[in-house]
Backbone bond lengths (Angstrom), bond angles and torsions (degrees), N, CA, C in turn:
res aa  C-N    CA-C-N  psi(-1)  N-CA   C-N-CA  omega(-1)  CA-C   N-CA-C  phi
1 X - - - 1.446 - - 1.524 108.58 -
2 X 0.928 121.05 117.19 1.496 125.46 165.91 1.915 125.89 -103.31
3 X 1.401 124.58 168.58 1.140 119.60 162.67 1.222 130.17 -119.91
4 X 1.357 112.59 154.65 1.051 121.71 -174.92 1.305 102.73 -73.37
5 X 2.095 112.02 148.33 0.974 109.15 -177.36 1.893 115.95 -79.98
6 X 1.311 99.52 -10.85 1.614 122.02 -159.95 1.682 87.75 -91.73
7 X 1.210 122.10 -26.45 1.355 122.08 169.30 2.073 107.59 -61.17
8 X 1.361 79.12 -62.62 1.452 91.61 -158.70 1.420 94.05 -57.73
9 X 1.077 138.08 -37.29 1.479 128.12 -176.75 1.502 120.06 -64.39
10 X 1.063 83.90 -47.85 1.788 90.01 168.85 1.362 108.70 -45.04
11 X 1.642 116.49 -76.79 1.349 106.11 174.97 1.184 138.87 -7.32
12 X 1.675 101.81 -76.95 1.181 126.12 170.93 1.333 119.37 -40.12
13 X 1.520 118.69 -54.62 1.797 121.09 178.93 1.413 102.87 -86.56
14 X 1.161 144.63 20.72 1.334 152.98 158.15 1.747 110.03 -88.90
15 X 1.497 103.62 -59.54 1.420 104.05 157.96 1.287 137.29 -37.60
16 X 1.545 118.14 -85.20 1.496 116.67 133.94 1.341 118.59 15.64
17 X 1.398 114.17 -82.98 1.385 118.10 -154.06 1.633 108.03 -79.51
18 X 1.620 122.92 -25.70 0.951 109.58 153.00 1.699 127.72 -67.37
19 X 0.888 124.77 -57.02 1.571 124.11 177.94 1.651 103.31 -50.09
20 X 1.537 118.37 -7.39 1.213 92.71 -157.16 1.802 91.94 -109.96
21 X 1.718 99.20 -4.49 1.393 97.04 159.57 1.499 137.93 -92.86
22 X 1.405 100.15 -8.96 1.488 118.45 170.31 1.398 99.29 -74.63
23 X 1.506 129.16 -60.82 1.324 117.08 -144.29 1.849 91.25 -91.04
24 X 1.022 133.59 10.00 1.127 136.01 159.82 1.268 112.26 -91.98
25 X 1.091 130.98 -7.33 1.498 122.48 165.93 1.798 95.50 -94.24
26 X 0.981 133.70 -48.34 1.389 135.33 -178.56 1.777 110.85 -51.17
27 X 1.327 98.90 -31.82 1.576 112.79 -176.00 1.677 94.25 -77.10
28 X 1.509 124.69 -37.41 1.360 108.89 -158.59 1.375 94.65 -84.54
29 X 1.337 118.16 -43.22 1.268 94.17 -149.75 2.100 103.61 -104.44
30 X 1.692 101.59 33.98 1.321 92.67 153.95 2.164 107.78 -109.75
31 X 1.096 105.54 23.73 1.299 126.04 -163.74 1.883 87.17 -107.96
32 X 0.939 124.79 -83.13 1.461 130.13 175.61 1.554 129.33 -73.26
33 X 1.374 130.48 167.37 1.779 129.31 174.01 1.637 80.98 -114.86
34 X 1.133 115.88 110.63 1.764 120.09 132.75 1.233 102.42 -66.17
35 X 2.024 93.63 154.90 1.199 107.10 -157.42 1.465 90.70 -101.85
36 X 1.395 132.71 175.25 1.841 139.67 -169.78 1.656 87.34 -64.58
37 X 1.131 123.41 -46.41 1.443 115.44 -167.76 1.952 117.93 -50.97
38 X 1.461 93.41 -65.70 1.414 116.41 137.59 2.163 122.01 -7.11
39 X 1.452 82.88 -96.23 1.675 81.70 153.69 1.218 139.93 -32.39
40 X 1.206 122.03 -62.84 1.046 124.61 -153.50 1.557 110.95 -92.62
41 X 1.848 106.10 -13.56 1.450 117.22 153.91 1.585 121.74 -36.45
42 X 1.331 86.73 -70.43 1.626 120.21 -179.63 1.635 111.97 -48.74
43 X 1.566 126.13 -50.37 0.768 113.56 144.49 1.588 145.28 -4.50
44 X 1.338 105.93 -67.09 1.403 111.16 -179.24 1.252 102.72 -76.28
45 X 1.563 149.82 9.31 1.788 138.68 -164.79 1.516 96.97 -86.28
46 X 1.204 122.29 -59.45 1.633 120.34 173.67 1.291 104.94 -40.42
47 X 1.212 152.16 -89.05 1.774 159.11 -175.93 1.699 91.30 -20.18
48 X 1.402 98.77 -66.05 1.869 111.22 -157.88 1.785 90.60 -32.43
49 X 1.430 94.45 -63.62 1.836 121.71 -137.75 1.876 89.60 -54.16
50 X 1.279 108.72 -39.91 1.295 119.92 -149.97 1.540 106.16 -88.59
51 X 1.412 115.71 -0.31 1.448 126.22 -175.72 1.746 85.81 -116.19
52 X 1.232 133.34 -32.81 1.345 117.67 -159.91 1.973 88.65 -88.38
53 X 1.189 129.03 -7.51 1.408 102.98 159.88 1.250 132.79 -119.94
54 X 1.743 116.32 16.48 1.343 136.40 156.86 1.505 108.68 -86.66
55 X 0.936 121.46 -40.98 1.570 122.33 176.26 1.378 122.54 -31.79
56 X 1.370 117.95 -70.03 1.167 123.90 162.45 1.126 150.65 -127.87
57 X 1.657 96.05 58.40 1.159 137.32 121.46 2.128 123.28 -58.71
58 X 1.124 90.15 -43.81 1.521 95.07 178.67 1.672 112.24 -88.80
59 X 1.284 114.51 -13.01 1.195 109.15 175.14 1.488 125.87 -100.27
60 X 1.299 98.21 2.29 1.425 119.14 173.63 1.343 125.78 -93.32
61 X 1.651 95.22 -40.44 1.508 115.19 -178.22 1.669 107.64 -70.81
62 X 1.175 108.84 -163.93 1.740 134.86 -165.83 1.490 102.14 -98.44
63 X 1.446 115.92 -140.37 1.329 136.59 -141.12 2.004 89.57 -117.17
64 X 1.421 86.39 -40.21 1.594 89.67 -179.41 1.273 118.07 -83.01
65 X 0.893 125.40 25.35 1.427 128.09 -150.88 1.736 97.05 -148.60
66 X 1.436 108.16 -58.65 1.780 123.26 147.06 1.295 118.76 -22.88
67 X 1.734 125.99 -58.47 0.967 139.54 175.51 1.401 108.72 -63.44
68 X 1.607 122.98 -65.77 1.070 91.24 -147.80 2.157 106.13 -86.01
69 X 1.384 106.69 19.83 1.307 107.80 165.08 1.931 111.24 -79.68
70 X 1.260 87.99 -61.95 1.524 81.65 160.43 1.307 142.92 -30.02
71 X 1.337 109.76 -63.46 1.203 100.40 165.59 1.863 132.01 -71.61
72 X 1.289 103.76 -25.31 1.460 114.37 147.64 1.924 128.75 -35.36
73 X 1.514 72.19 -47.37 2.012 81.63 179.62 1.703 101.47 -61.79
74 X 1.592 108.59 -47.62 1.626 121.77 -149.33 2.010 84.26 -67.95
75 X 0.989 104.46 -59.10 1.343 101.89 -169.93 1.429 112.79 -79.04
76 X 1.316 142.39 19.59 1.263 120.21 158.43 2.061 91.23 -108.81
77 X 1.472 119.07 3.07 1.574 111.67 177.52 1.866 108.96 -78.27
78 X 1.707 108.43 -33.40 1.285 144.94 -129.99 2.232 77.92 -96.52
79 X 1.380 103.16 -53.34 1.314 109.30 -163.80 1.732 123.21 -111.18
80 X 1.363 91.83 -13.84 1.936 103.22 -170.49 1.261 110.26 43.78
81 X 1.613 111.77 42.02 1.684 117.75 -176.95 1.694 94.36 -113.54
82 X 1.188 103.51 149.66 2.032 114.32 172.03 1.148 104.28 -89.80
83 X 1.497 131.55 -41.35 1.548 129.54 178.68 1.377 112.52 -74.63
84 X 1.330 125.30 -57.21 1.128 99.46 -154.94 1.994 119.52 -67.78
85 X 1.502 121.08 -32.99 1.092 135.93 156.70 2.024 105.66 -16.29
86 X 1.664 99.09 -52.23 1.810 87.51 174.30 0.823 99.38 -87.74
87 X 1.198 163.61 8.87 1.325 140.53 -168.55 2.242 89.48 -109.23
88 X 0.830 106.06 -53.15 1.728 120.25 176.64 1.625 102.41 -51.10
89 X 1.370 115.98 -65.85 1.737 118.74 -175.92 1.388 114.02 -71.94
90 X 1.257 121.09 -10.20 1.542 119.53 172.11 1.740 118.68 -102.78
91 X 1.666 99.58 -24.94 1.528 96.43 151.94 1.558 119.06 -65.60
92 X 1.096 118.37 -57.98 1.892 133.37 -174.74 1.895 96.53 -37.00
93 X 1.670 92.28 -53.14 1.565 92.47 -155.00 1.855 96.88 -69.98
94 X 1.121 144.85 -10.99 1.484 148.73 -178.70 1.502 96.23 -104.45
95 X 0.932 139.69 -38.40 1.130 127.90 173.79 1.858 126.59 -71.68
96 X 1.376 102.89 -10.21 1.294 126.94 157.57 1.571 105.12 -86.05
97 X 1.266 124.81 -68.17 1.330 101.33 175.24 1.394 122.76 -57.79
98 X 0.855 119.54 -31.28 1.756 118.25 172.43 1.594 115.75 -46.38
99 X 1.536 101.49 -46.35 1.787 102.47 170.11 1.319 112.16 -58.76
100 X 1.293 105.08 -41.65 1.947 91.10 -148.47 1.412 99.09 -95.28
């Protein structure tokens, strides 16, 4: 098996460009003070990001997939926690496939 070099480059400038968007946000904002308003925007981008690629996933999917959003919903209402909700909707949703 060999690689492509057009592979490997990609990689490589794919890499890059991620680290080079993380540490460019780390670069900006030890460069400037955002203001609390600011903050507390930003705040919500992790939650947003992380619902815009479970979403539909579940709205695409089945019954098992139904479930284990559901129960995801019940337990992040139940706890106002971000983890435990995956840890709860990804058991439910295998434990549905496990039955059927």
């Amino acid at each position: 098996m060999s690689l492509d070099p057009l592979v490997a480059a990609t990689i490589v400038l794919m890499t890059f460009g991620a680290y080079g968007c993380r540490g460019g946000g780390y670069w900006l904002f030890s460069r400037i003070n955002p203001s609390a308003g600011l903050r507390t925007l930003l705040s919500y981008v992790p939650g947003s990001l992380f619902v815009s690629y479970v979403v539909p996933g579940i709205l695409n999917g089945g019954p098992k997939e139904w479930l284990g959003g559901a129960v995801a919903l019940v337990t992040v209402l139940l706890t106002r926690s971000m983890i435990w909700p995956v840890f709860t909707g990804t058991g439910a949703a295998w434990i549905y496939w496990a039955m059927i």
